[in-house]
C-alpha positions in Angstrom: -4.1 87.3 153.9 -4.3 91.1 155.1 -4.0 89.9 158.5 -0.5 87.4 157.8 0.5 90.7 155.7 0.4 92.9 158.7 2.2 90.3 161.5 5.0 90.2 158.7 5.3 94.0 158.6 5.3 94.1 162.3 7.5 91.4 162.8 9.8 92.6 160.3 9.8 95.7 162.0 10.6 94.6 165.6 13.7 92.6 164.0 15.2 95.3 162.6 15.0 97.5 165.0 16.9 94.7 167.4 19.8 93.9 164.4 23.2 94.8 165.6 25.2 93.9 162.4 24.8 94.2 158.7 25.3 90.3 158.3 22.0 89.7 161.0 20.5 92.5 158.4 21.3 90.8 155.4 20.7 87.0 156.6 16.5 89.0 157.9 16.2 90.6 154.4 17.1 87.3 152.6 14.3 85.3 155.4 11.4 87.8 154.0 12.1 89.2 150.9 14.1 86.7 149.2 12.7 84.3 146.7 11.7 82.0 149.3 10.9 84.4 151.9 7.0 85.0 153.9 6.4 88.2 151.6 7.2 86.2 148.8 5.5 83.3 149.3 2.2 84.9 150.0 2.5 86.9 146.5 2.6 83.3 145.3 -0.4 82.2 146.6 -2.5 85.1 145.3 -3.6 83.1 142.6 -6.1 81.4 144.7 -7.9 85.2 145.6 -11.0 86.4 143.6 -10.4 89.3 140.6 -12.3 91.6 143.2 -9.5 90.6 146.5 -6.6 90.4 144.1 -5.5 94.3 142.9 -6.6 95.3 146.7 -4.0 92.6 148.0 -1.4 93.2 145.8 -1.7 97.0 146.5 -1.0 96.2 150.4 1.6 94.0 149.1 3.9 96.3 147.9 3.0 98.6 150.4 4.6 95.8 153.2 7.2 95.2 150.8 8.1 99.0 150.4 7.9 99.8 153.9 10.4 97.0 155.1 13.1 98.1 151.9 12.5 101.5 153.4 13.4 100.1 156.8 16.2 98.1 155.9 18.3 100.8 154.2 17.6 103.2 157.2 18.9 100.1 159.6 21.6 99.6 157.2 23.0 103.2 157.3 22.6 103.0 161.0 25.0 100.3 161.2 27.5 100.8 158.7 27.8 104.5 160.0 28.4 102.7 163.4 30.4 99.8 162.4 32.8 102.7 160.7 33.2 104.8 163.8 33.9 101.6 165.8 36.9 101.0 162.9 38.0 104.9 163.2 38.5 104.7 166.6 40.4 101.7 166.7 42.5 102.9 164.3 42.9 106.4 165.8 46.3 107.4 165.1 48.1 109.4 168.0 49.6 112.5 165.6 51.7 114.5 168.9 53.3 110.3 169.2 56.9 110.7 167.8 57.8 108.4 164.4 59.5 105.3 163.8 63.3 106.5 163.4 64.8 104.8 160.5 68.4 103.8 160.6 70.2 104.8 157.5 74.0 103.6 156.9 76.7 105.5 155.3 79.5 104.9 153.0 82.2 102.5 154.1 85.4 104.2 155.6 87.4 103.2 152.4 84.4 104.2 149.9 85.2 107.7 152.0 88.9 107.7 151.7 88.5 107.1 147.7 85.8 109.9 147.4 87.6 112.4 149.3 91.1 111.6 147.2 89.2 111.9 144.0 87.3 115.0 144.8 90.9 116.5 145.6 92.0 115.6 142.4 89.3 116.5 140.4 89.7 119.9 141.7 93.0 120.0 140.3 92.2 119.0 136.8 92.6 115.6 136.9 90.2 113.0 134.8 89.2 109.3 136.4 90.3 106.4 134.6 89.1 102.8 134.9 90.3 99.4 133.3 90.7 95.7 133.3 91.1 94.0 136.7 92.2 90.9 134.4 95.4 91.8 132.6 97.6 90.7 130.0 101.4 90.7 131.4 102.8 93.3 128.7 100.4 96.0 130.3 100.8 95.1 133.9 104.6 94.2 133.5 106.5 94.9 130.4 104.8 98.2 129.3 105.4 99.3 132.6 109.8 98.6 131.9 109.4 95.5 134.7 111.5 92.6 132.8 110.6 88.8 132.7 113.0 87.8 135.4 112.1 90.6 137.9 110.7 89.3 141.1 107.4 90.8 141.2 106.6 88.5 138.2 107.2 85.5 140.7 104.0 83.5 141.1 104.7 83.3 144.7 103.4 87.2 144.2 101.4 87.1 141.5 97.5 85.5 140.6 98.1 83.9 136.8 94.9 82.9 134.9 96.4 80.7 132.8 99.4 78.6 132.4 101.1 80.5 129.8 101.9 83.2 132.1 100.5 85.9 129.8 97.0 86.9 131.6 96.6 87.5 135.4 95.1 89.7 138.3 96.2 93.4 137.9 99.0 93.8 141.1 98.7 97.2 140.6 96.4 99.9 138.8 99.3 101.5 136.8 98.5 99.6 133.4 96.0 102.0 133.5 98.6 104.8 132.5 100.0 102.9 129.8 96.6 102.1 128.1 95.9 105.6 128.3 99.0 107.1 126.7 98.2 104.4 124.2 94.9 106.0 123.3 95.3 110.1 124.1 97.5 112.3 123.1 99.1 114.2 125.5 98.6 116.8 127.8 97.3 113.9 129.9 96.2 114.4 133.5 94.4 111.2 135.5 94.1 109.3 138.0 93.2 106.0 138.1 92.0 103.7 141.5 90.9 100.3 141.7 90.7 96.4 143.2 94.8 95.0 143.0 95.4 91.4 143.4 98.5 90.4 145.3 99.4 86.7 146.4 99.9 87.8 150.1 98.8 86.1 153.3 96.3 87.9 155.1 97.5 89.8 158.7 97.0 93.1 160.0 98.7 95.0 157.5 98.1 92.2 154.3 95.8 91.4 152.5 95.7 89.2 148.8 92.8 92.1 147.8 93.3 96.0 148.2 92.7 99.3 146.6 95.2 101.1 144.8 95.2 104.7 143.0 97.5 105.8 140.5 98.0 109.3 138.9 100.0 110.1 135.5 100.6 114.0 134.1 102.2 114.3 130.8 103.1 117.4 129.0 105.4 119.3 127.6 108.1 120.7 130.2 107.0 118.8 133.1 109.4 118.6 135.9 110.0 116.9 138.9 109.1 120.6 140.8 105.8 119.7 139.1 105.2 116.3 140.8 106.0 117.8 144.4 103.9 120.8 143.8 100.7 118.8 142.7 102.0 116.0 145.3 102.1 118.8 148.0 98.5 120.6 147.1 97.1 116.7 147.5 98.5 115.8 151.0 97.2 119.2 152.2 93.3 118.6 150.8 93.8 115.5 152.7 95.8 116.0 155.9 95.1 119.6 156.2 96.5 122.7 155.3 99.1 122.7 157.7 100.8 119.2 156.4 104.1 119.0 154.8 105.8 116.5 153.1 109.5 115.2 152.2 110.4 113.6 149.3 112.6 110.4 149.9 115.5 108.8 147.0 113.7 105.3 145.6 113.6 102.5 142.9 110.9 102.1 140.4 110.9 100.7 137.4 108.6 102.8 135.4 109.5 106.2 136.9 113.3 107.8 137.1 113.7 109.5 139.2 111.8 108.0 141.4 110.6 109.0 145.0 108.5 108.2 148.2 106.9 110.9 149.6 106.3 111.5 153.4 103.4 113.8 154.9 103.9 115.3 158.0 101.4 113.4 160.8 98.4 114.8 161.5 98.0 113.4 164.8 100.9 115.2 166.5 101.9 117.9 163.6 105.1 116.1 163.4 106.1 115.7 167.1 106.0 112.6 167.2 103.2 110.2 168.3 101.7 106.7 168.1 99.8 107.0 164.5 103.6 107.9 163.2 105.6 105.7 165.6 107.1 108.5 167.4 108.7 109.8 163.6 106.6 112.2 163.4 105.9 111.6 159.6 103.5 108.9 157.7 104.5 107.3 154.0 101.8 108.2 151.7 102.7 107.2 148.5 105.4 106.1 145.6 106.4 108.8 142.7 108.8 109.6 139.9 109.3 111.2 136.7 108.1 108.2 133.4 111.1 106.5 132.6 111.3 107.6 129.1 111.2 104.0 128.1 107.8 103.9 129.2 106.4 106.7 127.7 108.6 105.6 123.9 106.5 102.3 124.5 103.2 103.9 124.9 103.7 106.0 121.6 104.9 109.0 122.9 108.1 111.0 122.0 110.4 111.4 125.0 112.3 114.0 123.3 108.7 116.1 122.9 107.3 115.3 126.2 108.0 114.5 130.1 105.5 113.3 132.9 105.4 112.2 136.4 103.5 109.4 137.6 102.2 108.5 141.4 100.5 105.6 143.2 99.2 105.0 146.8 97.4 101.9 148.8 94.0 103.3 149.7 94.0 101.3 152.5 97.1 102.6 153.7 95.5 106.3 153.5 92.5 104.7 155.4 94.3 103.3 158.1 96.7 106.4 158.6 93.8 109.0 158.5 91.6 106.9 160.7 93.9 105.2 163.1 92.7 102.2 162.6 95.2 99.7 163.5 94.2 96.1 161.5 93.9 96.3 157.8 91.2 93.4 158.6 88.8 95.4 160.3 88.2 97.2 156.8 87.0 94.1 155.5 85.1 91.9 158.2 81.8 94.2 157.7 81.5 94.5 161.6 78.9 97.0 162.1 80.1 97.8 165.5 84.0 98.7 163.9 82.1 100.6 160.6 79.6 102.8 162.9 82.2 105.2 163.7 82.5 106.5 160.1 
């Protein structure tokens, strides 16, 4: 039995020595030391020695037994110290290699547009109002002084909801002024842009979806000198300091008297060019002084107070200040078109 002990410690020995892997390792500690393995089986059959062989045996036993543990971590750190430097340097990272560049988009030409008109307006005092994009008809038509038979109540024009006539798309963000001289007293001073809904075929310069913004001041003693002062600061923040702008005779029916305004291109400085078709100026935007009518409607004393009231397409702004030529490139989503913003 001494002698089968010491060919197992040799053997066991030699075997580690030649393992190249932790599973080879594992698979030779499990062959002798496990439950059925040779050490094991020879501590079984010690039963069979005399009282005098058995404590001398045993001792040797667990000497083997120690040695080859003691062999089998060493070979184990061996390995998984090698097997980890194998990993590091497969994984070796080269730190002077430059990174992956990640592509980051940017806001849409109109999302600009709108941020940039707000931002000039904020400046100047003004407070953002939101509302409804489904209306009733009193706030998108008769609160605004637009009678039942006027044509932009047609449904040729106009998205109703429901057969009655009563609820529809906005067509324009001005109910927004109404509902807020229905709730705050004056001095009032907002603006107010959104998504308009118009029955139109879509073309290059149409579309049955568009943005509008709309702006209301009332106060005491406000004046149409008012409107083309604030009107005049705007189309500078957003043409440039050198823009002017002319006032032109119009027809509204929530505003009298009532006004479109002109800004002097910023292409050509008003020589004339292609963005202005040779005019030399670019329509920005609708005005007038609130029909009293309006603002008696709304709850507020016409005899007390005065206001003007504007309103722009955003897409109109868009297209003018980026030269863009089809209102359905602002829509389509075409990464090539929006990657010049």
């Amino acid at each position: 039995m001494k002698e089968k002990l010491s060919q197992i410690k040799e053997m066991a020995i030699k075997r580690l020595a030649d393992a190249n892997n932790l599973k080879t390792l594992d698979d030779l500690r499990v062959e002798i030391l496990g439950k059925k393995g040779e050490l094991t089986q020879i501590l079984k059959g010690m039963g069979s020695l005399s009282k005098e062989e058995r404590p001398i045996i045993g001792q040797l036993a667990n000497e083997v037994r120690t040695e080859i543990e003691t062999k089998l971590e060493e070979a184990k750190a061996h390995l998984t110290a090698k097997a980890q430097e194998a990993k590091l340097k497969a994984e070796t990272i080269d730190v002077t290699m430059p990174g992956k560049v990640t592509e980051l988009g940017h806001k849409h030409p109109m999302t600009q547009v709108i941020d940039e008109i707000k931002n000039i307006f904020i400046g100047m005092g003004y407070e953002i109002a939101e509302g409804p994009e489904v209306e009733t008809a009193y706030y998108n038509f008769e609160a605004l002084n637009i009678p039942k038979d006027h044509p932009a109540r047609d449904e040729q024009d106009t998205f109703y909801i429901n057969g009655k006539g009563d609820l529809l798309l906005r067509t324009q963000t001005s109910p927004m002024q109404v509902r807020v001289m229905e709730n705050k007293k004056p001095p009032i001073r907002i603006i107010a842009p959104g998504r308009v809904y118009r029955a139109d075929e879509v073309d290059a310069t149409h579309s049955p979806i568009f943005h509008q913004l709309e702006g209301l001041v009332i106060d005491k003693g406000i004046t149409m000198g008012d409107l083309k002062g604030a009107l005049a600061e705007f189309a500078k923040g957003l043409f440039g300091e050198d823009t002017k702008v002319r006032f032109r005779p119009h027809h509204f029916p929530f505003t009298e008297p009532s006004a479109e305004m002109d800004a002097s291109c910023f292409a050509c400085g008003g020589k004339g060019c292609r963005v202005c078709k040779d005019s030399g100026w670019i329509e920005v935007l609708g005005c007038g002084m609130v029909h009293p009518k309006v603002l008696e409607m709304s709850g507020i004393d016409p005899k007390v107070y005065s206001g003007f009231a504007f309103g722009m397409g955003l897409e109109r702004v868009a297209m003018q200040k980026y030269a863009i030529s089809d209102l359905r490139l602002l829509f389509e989503n075409d990464a090539k078109f929006l990657k010049q913003f």
